[in-house]
LUMPA-46426 format. One record per residue (C-alpha): x, y, z; residue in one letter. Coordinates in steps of 0.001 Angstrom, whole numbers, plus 500000, padded with zeros to 6 digits. Layout:
residues N
XYZA
...
This chain:
residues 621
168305640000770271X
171378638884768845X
171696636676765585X
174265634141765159X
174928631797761988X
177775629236762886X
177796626334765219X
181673628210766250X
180028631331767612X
180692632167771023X
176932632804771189X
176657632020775258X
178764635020775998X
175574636892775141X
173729635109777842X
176716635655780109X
175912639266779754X
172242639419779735X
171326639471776517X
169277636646774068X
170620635110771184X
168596633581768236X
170822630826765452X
170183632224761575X
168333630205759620X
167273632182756422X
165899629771754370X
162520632014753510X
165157635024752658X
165472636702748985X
168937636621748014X
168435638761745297X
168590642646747441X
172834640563748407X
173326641328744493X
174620644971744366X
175769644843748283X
177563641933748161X
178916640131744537X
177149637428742160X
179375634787743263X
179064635425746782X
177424631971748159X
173647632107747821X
173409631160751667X
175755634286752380X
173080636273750220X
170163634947752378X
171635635901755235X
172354638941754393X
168414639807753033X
167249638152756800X
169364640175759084X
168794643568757332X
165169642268757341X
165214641971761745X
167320644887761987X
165129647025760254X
162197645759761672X
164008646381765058X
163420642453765677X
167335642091766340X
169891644471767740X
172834642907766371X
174835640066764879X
177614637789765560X
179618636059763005X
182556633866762258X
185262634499760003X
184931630865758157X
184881632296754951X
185605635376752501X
181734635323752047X
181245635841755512X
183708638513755711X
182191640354752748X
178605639951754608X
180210641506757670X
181878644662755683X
178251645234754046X
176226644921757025X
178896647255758837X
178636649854755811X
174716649639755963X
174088649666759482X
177273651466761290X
174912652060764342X
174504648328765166X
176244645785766995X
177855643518763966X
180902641536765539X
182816639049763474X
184655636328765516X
188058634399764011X
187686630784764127X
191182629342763855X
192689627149761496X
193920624550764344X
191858623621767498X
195132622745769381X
196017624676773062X
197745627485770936X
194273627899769055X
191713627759772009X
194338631055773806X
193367632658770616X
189652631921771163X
189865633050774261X
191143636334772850X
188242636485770751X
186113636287773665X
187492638653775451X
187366641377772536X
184004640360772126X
182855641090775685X
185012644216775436X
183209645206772417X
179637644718773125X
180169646177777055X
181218649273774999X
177766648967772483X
175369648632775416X
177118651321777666X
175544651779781398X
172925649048780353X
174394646541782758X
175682644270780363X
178593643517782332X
179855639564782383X
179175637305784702X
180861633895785226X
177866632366786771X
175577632928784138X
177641631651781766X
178087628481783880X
174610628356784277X
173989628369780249X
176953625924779688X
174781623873782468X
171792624465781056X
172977623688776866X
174915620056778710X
171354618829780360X
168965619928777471X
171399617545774808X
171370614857777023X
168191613489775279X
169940614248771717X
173023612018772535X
171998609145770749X
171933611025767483X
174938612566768049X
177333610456766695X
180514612606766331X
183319611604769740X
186433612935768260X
186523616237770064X
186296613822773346X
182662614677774310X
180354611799775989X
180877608043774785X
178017605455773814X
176641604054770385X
173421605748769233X
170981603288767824X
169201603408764742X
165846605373765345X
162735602646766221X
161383605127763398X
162862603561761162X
160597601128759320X
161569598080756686X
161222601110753855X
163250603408754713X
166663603861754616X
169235605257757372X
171086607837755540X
174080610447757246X
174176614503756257X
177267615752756073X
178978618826754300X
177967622374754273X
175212623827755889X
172029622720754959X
168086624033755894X
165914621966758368X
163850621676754390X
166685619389753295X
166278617232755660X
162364617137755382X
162512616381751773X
165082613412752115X
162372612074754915X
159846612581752193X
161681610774749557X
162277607993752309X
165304608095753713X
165743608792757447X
168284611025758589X
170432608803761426X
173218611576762087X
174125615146760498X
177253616645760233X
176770619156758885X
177307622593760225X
174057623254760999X
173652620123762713X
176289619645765212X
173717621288768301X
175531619814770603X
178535621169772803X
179914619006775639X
181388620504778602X
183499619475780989X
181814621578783829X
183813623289787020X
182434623242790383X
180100626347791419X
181994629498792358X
184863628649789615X
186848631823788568X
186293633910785364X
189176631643783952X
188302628590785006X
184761628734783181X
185923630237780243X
188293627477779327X
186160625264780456X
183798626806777971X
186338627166775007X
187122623427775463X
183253622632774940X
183214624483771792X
185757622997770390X
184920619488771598X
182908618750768292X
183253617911764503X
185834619799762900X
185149622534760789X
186270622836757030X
187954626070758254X
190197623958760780X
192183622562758271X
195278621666760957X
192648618428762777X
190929619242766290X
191549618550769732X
190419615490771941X
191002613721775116X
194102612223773649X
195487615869774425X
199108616660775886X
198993618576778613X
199273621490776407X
196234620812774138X
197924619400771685X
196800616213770146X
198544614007767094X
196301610953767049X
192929609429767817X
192367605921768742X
189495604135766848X
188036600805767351X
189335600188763883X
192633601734764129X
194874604379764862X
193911607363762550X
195790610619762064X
193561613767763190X
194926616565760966X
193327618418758283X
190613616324755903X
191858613093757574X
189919614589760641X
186255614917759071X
186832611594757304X
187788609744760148X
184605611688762461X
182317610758759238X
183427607000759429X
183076606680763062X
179269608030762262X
178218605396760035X
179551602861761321X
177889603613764592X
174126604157763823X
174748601621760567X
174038604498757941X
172800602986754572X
174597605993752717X
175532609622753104X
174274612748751728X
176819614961751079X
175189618383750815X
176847621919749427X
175748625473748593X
176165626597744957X
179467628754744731X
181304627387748023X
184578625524746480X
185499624424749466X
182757621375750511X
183210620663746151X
186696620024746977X
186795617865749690X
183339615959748528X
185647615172745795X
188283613988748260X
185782612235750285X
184248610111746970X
187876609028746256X
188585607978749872X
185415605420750056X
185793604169746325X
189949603780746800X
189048602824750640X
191857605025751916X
191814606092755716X
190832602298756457X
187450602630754835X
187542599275753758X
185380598709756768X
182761601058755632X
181011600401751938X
178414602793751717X
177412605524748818X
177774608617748525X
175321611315747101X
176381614958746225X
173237617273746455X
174023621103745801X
171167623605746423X
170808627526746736X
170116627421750287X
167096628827749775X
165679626681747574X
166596623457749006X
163445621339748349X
163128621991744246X
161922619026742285X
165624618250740830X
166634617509744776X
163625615631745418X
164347613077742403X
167812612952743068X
166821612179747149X
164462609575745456X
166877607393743292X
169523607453746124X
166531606380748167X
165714603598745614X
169164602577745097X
169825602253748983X
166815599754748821X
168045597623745967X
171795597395747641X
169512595500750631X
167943593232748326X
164960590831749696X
164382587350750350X
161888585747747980X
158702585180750683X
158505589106750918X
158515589848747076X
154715590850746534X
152877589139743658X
153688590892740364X
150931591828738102X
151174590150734935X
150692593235732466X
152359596253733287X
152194599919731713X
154956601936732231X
154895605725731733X
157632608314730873X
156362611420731286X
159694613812730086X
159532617509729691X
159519617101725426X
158200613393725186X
155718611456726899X
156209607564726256X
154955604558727486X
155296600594727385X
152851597743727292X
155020594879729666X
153780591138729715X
155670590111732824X
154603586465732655X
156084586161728817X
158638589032729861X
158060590878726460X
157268593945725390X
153253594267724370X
153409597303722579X
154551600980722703X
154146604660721780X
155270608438722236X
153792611442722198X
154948615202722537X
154388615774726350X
152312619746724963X
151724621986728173X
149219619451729695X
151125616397731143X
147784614681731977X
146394614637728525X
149832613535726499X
150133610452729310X
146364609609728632X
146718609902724757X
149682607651724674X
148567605434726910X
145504605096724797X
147561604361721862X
149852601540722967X
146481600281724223X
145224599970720614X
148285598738719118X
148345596253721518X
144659595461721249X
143803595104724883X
141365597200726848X
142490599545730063X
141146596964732032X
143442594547731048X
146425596943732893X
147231595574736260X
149272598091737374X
150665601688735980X
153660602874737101X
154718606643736172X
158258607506735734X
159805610919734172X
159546615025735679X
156196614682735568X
155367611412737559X
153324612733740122X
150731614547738189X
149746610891736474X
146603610204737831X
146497606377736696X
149712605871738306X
149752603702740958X
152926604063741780X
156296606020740926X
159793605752740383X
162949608045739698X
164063607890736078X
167565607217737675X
166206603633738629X
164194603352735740X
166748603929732919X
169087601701734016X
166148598607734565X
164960599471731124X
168750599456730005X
169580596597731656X
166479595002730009X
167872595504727018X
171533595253727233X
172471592817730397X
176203593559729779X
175748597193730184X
177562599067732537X
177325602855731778X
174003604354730612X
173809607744729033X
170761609263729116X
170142613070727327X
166751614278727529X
164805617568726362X
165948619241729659X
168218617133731487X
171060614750730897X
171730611114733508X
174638609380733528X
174033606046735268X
176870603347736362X
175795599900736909X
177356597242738911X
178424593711738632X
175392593117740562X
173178594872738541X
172610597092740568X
173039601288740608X
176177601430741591X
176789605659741172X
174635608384739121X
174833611870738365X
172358614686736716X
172751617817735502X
169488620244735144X
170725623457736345X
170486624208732639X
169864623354729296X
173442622768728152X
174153619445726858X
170238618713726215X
168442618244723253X
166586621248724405X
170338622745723380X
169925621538720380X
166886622677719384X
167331626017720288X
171108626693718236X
169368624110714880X
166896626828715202X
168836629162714483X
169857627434711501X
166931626644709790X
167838622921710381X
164616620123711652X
166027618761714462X
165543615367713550X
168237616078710211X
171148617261712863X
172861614310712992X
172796613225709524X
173894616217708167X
176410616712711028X
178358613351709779X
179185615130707059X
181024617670708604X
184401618641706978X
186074620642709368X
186420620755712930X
184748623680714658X
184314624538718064X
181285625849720264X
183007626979723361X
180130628730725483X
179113626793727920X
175591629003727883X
172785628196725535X
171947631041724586X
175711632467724191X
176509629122722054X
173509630651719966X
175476633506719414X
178718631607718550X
176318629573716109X
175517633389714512X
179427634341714533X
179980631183712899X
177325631690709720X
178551635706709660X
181849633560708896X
181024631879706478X
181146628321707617X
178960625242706265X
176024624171708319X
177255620982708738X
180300621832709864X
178402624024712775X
176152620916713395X
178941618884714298X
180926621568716184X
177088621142718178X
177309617563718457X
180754617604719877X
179755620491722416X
177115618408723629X
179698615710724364X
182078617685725891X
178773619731728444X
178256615433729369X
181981614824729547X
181827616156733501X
179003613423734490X
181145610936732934X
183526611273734812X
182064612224738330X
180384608273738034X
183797606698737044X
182180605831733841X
183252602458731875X
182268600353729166X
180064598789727820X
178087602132727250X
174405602194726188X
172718606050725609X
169033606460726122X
166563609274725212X
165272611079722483X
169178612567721765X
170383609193721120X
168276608945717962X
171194611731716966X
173828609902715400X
176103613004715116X
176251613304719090X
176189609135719480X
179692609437718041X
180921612591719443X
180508611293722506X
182163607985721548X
184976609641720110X
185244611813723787X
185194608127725406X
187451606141722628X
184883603441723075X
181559602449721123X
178373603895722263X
175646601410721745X
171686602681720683X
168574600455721456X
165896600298718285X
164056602505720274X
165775604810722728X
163173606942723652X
161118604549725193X
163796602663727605X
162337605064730449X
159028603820730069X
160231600238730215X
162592600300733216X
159149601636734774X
157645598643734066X
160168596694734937X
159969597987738678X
């Protein structure tokens, strides 16, 4: 058995030469044993795969593995698993930078070494090549997509033509979203189905199956079916290594190819302009709702052009005007690519997809005319008492959220109750917002706390535009239309930087109640700076700072200010703008309030009670 990992991979050589092939999906694999082999910033998929194939080699499952020089990652894997195993077959294939005539010869090279190289491995063991078989795979691989074509939506590398329909799958509640970017787990996709969305075309790497061939006759020469099958490979998306555009039917006779005519223009094929224009002709062609953008921690590359790819559609560059769609970024470990911070983040894109569609009045179900909406957060639990027919707030409460979600949502619940006066019965409907949403057992329903920030914001502040949102554990940053609608969002939980829970832990350290930060931090005298971007090394600054010395307010608001600056970043990745309103128990810190205000040389607005807008928006659903 040979494993391969890239769409790229000559894999059907193998076949060619009697031997089976199996694609590398390590998704179950500990990236951990990659550590000392390999580096720490090695990609975390790069680390899987390394755990996976030492895993079937030792186990004897696999003889050896074929990979493609895409990346330095993979060429560190392949110098590891060479060093480790110097008795296997471990063949790394280049994948070049162009996909022009020039770059397919070079292909072809590769091929050739390759068959060179594993005739050598196997000896007397017959693996000679064999044209035929190799027509017989390509053959084979053609007939067995057929069914797939109409969710294969890429036709720049001049495969088959036709318009693949959105999925009779597809009911009134979900929404038709595209994958694109870096590799991503057949889990990723399962947990955007879960949260709703169905998946109408991926383009990602691992989801470009399909290879279209442009077949000889029977009895075609060794030549003849090798460029016919170099010409299939290459007939697809182009990858983020091809960086010089990809070859199509618009071809010289050389292979080389300038442009690409689209039904909405003449687009250049060359470098990013490629993907983009492959990615447009996607959506528009199975009428995608919105993309998910998806990329493995530590891999620049997809970051980068993600970045590029956000500009295009909000600039509409590359004649995007004809597509307005948005764009989620979702970044995983590979290996962990259905954690609860991508399922909420899959949720609110979800959600916000179904508010751009909006709904005509007969099919608006009858709302319940008191409401109790539930913020369950990972320090607070808070909830809201909502009269829908006198659109007022009833009453309210919070309550420290403790190791027992259950019990803080029940107590507070039962206090807002009280305050109100009313009995449980007189609750229509619950709905549960917050990390721990789905382990409310009154809930009747949920939302994301992107969705239900900014209706609770909104609520409050119709003019709003921007909502800030800091949390125990987790800071939102939520953009708002004209419409009123989500109109971008980003989160940050991959630690506790620029949380309250930050907070907390360095006003430990100084012997400060956290609820007296703020004050005392406005009367700060001189301007220090926390620099680590770590909690627990900005601890340590915070114990340089008092070896020093300095005044303990003048450390608070070197705090407040580094909490800004760790929020800055989400800011600016929603194109943030004014009117701003900030949200959460860290708002009640007047210290960070202006920091941040200062960072965006605009006023930063605080509800009476900020702590509870969650709990409303939920309501308000």
């Amino acid at each position: 058995m040979i494993l391969f990992q890239c769409r790229y991979a000559p894999a059907e050589i193998f076949a060619a030469m009697g031997a089976e092939t199996e694609y590398l999906e390590p998704e179950n694999a500990d990236p951990s044993p990659a550590e000392s082999a390999l580096h720490p910033t090695v990609c975390s998929f790069t680390k899987a795969a390394y755990d996976a194939i030492c895993g079937r080699f030792e186990s004897g499952a696999a003889e050896g593995v074929l990979l493609t020089a895409c990346c330095d990652s993979t060429r560190r894997l392949y110098d590891a698993l060479r060093a480790r195993f110097p008795d296997r077959f471990i063949f790394i294939a280049e994948l070049p930078v162009k996909a022009d005539g020039a770059a397919r010869d070079i292909y072809l090279g590769g091929i050739e070494a390759l068959i060179e190289a594993y005739t050598a491995y196997r000896g007397d063991s017959g693996a000679g090549f064999d044209p035929a078989r190799l027509l017989a795979a390509m053959r084979e691989t053609d007939e067995a997509d057929e069914e797939e074509m109409d969710r294969e939506t890429l036709l720049l590398g001049g495969g088959r033509t036709g318009k693949p329909q959105i999925p009779s799958s597809v009911t009134d509640n979900s929404v038709c979203v595209g994958l694109a970017g870096a590799k991503a787990p057949a889990a990723f996709e399962a947990a955007l189905e879960r949260a709703g969305a169905r998946v109408v075309f991926n383009l990602t790497c691992a989801g470009q199956k399909n290879r279209f061939y442009k077949l000889p006759p029977e009895g075609a020469s060794r030549e003849e079916v090798l460029n016919a099958y170099v010409r299939g490979v290459f007939a697809k998306y182009p990858c983020m290594r091809m960086v010089e555009g990809i070859a199509g039917p618009g071809d010289n006779e050389n292979g080389h190819g300038d442009r690409q005519k689209h039904s909405d223009g003449e687009i250049i094929v060359s470098g990013a302009d490629a993907r983009r224009a492959g990615l447009l002709k996607a959506i528009q062609e199975t009428a995608a709702e919105g993309v998910v953008y998806h990329t493995v921690k530590f891999c620049d590359q997809y970051a980068y052009e993600y970045a590029g790819l956000r500009d295009a559609l909000e600039e509409k560059r590359l004649r995007l005007s004809a597509v307005d769609v948005p764009i989620l970024k979702l970044e995983t470990e590979y290996v962990n690519a259905d954690s609860g911070a991508l399922a909420t983040r899959a949720a609110a894109f979800v959600e916000q997809l179904r508010a751009r569609r909006g709904s005509a009045p007969s099919e608006v179900p009858p709302r319940a005319p008191i409401v109790l909406g539930v913020d369950s957060g990972s320090t607070t639990t808070g909830v809201v008492l909502f009269d829908r027919a006198a659109g007022r707030i009833l009453a309210s409460a919070v309550v420290p959220t403790g190791p027992r979600v259950t019990e803080s949502a029940e107590e507070a619940r039962r206090m807002a109750l009280a305050r109100a006066g009313l009995a449980a019965a007189a609750v229509a409907e619950t709905v549960a917002t917050g990390y721990g949403r789905d382990s409310i057992p009154f809930a009747d329903r949920t939302v994301t706390e992107i969705t239900a920030h900014a209706l609770g914001a909104r609520f409050l502040r119709p003019e709003v535009c921007t909502v800030i949102d800091i949390g125990g554990q987790d800071s939102k940053v939520i953009r708002i239309g004209g419409d009123g609608k989500i109109a971008d969002f980003a989160m940050n939980d991959k630690c506790a930087a620029g949380t309250g829970r930050f907070l907390e832990m360095t006003a430990r350290t100084l012997g400060v109640p956290l609820e007296e930060i703020g004050a005392r931090a406005l009367a700060a005298r001189e301007q220090l700076t926390i620099s680590s971007m770590c909690t627990v090394f900005a601890e340590s600054e915070v114990i340089s700072l008092v070896a020093q010395g300095k005044r303990v307010e003048d450390i608070l608001w070197a705090l407040c200010r580094a909490v800004a600056h760790r929020n800055e970043a989400l800011l600016s990745r929603v194109s943030a703008r004014s009117p701003y309103l900030m949200t959460g128990g860290v708002a009640n810190n007047l210290g960070v309030v202006r920091a941040i205000s200062e960072r965006l040389s605009a006023p930063v607005e605080v509800p009476p009670e900020p702590e509870i807008v969650g709990a409303l928006g939920a309501a308000l659903s």
